[in-house]
C-alpha positions, 0 to 999 in steps of 0.5 A: 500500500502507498505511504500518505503524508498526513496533513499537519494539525498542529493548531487542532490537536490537544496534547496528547497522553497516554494512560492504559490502566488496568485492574491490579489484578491483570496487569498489562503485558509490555507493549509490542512492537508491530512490523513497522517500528514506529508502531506500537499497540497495546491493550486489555488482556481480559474483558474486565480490564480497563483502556483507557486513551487520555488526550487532553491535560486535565483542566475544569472545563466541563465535559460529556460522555458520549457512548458507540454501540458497536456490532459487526459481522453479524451476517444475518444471524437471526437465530441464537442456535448453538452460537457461543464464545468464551465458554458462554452460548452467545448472539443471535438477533433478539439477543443483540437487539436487547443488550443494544436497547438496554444500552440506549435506554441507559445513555439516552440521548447520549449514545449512537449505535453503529455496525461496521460491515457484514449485516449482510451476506453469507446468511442462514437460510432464514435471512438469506431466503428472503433476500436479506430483508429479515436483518435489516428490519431487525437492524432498524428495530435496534436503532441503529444510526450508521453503518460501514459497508462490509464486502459482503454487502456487495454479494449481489451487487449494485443495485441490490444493496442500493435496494438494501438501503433505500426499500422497495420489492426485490425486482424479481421475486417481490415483497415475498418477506412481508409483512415488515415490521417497522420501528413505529410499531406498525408494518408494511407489505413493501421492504422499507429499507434501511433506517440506518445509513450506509457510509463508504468513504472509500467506495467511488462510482465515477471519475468525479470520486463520488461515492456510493453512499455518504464518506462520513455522517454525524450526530449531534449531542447536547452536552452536559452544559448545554451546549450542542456537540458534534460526533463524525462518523466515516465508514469504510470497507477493506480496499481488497474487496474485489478480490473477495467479492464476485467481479460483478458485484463489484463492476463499475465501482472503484475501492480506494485506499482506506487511510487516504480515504479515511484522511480526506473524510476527517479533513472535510469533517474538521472544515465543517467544525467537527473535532471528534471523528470515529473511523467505522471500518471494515478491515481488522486483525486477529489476537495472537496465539492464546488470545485471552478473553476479549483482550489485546494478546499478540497485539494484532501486529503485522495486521491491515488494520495496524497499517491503516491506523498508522496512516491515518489522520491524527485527527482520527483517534478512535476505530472501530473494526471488523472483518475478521470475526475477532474480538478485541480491545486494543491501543494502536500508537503511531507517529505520536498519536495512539488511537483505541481500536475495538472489535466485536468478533461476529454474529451477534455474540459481542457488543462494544460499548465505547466511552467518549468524553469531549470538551463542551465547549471545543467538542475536542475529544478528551478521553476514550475507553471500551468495554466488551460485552458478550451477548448471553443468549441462554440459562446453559452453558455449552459442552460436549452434546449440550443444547442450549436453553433459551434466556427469554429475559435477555430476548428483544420481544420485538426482535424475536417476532421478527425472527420467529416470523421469519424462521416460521416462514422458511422452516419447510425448506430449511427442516427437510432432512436431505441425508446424512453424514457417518461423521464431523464434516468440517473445515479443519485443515490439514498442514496442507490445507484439505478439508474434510467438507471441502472435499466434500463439496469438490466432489458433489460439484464434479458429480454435478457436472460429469455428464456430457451434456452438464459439462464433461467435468474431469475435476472440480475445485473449490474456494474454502471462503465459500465454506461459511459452516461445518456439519458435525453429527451432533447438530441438529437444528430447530426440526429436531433431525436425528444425530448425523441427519443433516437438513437443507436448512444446515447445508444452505448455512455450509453454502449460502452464497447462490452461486451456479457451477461453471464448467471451463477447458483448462490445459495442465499449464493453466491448472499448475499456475492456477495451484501457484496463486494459491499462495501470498505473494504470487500472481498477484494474490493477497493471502494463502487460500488453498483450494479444495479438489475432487478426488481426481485430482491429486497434487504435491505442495511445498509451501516452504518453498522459495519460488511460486513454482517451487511449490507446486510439485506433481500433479495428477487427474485420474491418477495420471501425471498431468502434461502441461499441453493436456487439456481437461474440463475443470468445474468451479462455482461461478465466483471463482470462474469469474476471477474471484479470491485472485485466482484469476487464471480462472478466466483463462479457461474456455468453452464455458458451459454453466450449470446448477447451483452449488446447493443442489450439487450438495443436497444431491449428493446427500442424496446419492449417498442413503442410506449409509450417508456420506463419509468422512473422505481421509485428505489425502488429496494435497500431499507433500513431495515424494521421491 
């Protein structure tokens, strides 16, 4: 990523100070250092302690609390489930929504609610079936106020997430989730939209640098004074979108990067009198190994998020952050300035509560702290063959009609048993990066595709992004299947996205560079992403090794070693024959032929395998090299 001088704010900025405290209890760990020496971050290592980022000298000026809300990633999770984190059954919908409004009712006036990406997309059947209506409605009866665009947004593309945002019946299949409950207490028969406002600062629609929706918006308090303040918000989704999002849903859009379009945002905002502005974005980290409860361990270093913030305007001291499905609660020191940073992990099972103090008079920001908080959903706790105990006291009344509306409405398709498995199919890796389900799935999608008339597929491969669940024996959902049955409902969750089965005539030459851009690094790709294969195919991998090539060894179709002017039929979904997650050799295949949607390829080979269900397949696919 480029490197973007910041603008000095010599004449705004307070003094500033840094004071972390923590019980005495658990003290803090020493500061690390990340990648780039000038950047150091820092933070809470349990849930209870305290963070804690001072600005200002203290002074007699009188001062307000401001609270953020903050959720994340909650991919249209309307039902609680078998969710939990940190040994606590957590998330869902009307659970969020409860520990949201108790909130707001606290702080009154005093608060704004926020999500930073991924309300939608990747959803279970429940919200997914109906067009990812049912979390929006549930989002407005929250209240929320802003919202950062996530990539997920952008699953459908365009015109759907502006149909997202502004209501109005799905072009093709209508209204078919009414009634909408609205936060009026009524309803109505047309989806109304989104209450709350998407911003994507970063997101540009044509050479002018228009944006698709707001850079940035504010709310404004009235302090403790008297006197009326101004909170900015900018919202912002991960530059590499478009090597995760199918290129149509991303066509004719421009994703610039974040720090450049965060730090033109808080210039535009500071010309218009705001001195306090939040950065709402889609990109996070990860804690390091042995994360600790919702704390700050191994300090997300090396992380997207930590290079953003050490880019960022000094006049932007707070993030929110997203993506990853983490949770944190750290300091992020750069240049002079330290910024607090949270995240919420996903689904609903965290809530960020984030203090801030500003100066009545000049609306500067004094101080900044956060508290996590999980979102407990049950009277249990989760273990080995424990179903969980629904709480209806921490369940959003409101919330919960909506999600039982919905769950109701689906629960014909979504409680059809379509097969069985004889053990846990997960997404598990192995060194190598096989799994167990995605061998699955490659499988049922080259059965799918094998006939000459669907395609002639002699292989099949498949991207583990698009894997969103396991299928474990001992789940059974809301239709009360017995062990090991799996419904429609459960593999919809493994493959919610809709994508079709594409076909395409690939040479040996075109396979071998495609297994290359599986890793970081090469070919242009960002990150490791291991695809998972059918079982005929099979191929040796060196990830030490020094070069691209270097790591591709042998490779076989059938179990006959591949030539590189040999030519087969390859089938992928549509997402990856377009493209996505970088692989882009995909595009160079030909003869396209499209087929049925990945889901079928999937209820059908339950289908294909009763009575005795599908197996665990032994991951023997990608091996290291032999002699």
């Amino acid at each position: 990523m480029k490197r973007t001088s910041l603008r000095s704010w010599a004449a705004h900025l307070l003094l500033t100070a840094v004071a972390v405290g923590v019980v005495v209890a658990a003290p803090l760990a020493a500061p690390n250092r990340a990648a780039r020496e000038d950047v150091i971050i820092a933070g809470a290592r349990s849930l209870s302690d305290q963070v804690l980022v001072t600005y200002s000298k203290p002074d007699t000026r009188p001062s307000t609390e401001v609270h953020l809300l903050a959720f994340n990633d909650l991919h249209g999770n309307l039902e609680a489930g078998g969710l939990n984190i940190y040994g606590k059954f957590a998330g869902g919908a009307a659970y969020l929504a409860k520990a949201v409004k108790d909130r707001q009712a606290q702080y009154g006036t005093r608060q704004a609610t926020i999500l930073a990406g991924d309300n939608i997309g990747a959803s279970p059947l429940a919200n997914g079936l109906f067009f990812e209506e049912p979390i929006t409605i549930a989002s407005n009866l929250m209240n929320v106020d802003f919202g950062s665009v996530g990539n997920h947004e952008f699953d459908k593309g365009r015109a759907e997430l502006l149909r997202i945002q502004n209501g109005g019946c799905h072009p093709v299949e209508g209204c078919t989730a009414a009634p909408y409950a609205l936060a009026n207490g009524k309803t109505t028969n047309v989806y109304p939209g989104a209450d709350f406002r998407y911003l994507s600062a970063n997101v540009i629609v044509d050479a002018t640098g228009r944006t698709l929706f707001p850079a940035f918006a504010t709310k404004e308090f009235r302090s403790n004074s008297g006197r009326r303040v101004k909170i900015g918000f900018i919202g912002e989704v991960l530059e590499a979108t478009p090597t995760i999002v199918t290129p149509t849903g991303v066509a004719g859009l421009t994703f610039q990067d974040e720090a450049d379009a965060a730090n033109r945002a808080v210039r535009r905002l500071a010309d218009a009198g705001v001195k306090t502005s939040v950065l709402v974005i889609h990109e996070g980290g990860f804690q390091g190994g042995g994360a600790a409860l919702n704390g700050c361990v191994g300090n997300l270093a090396g992380s997207a998020i930590a290079d953003i913030a050490s880019r960022l305007d000094p006049a932007i001291k707070v993030i929110v952050s997203a993506h990853t499905h983490a949770e944190y609660r750290c300091t992020i020191t750069s240049g002079g300035v330290t910024r607090l940073i949270t995240s919420a992990s996903s689904f609903g099972r965290i809530l960020s509560d984030i203090t801030l103090t500003v100066d009545d008079k000049t609306g500067d920001l004094v101080d900044a702290s956060a508290t996590n908080v999980i979102v407990e959903n049950a009277t249990n706790t989760p273990g080995p063959g424990v179903t969980r105990i629904p709480d209806p006291s921490k369940e959003d009344p409101r919330v919960q009609a909506v999600v039982e509306q919905y769950v109701a409405a689906a629960a014909p398709l979504a409680n059809r048993v379509i097969g069985r498995i004889q053990g846990d199919l997960t997404r598990t890796a192995s060194p190598l990066g096989e799994s167990a389900l995605g061998d699955v799935i490659a499988d049922a999608q080259l059965v799918a595709t094998q006939p000459a008339n669907l395609g002639g597929a002699q292989l099949a491969f498949m991207n583990p992004g698009g894997i969103r669940a396991d299928l474990r024996v001992a789940d059974i959902s809301s239709g009360g299947e017995a062990l090991g049955e799996v419904t429609y409902g459960e593999a919809f969750t493994v493959q919610p996205f809709g994508n079709s089965l594409v076909t395409k005539t690939m040479t040996g030459d075109m396979v071998r560079r495609l297994l290359e851009q599986q890793f970081s690094g090469c070919s242009g790709q960002t990150t490791n992403r291991i695809l998972q294969v059918s079982n005929t195919f099979r191929y040796e991998q060196d990830p030490a090794a020094q070069t691209c090539a270097g790591r591709i060894g042998r490779i076989w179709v059938a179990g006959v070693e591949v030539a590189p002017t040999d030519s087969f039929r390859v089938t992928m979904n549509s997402f990856l024959a377009a493209g996505g997650d970088g692989f882009t050799v995909f595009n160079q295949g030909t003869d396209a032929l499209g087929g049925a949607q990945d889901i079928d390829a999937l209820v059908a080979a339950f289908a294909a395998s009763e009575p005795a269900g599908i197996p665990v397949p032994p991951l023997d696919r990608i091996a290291a090299p032999g002699p």
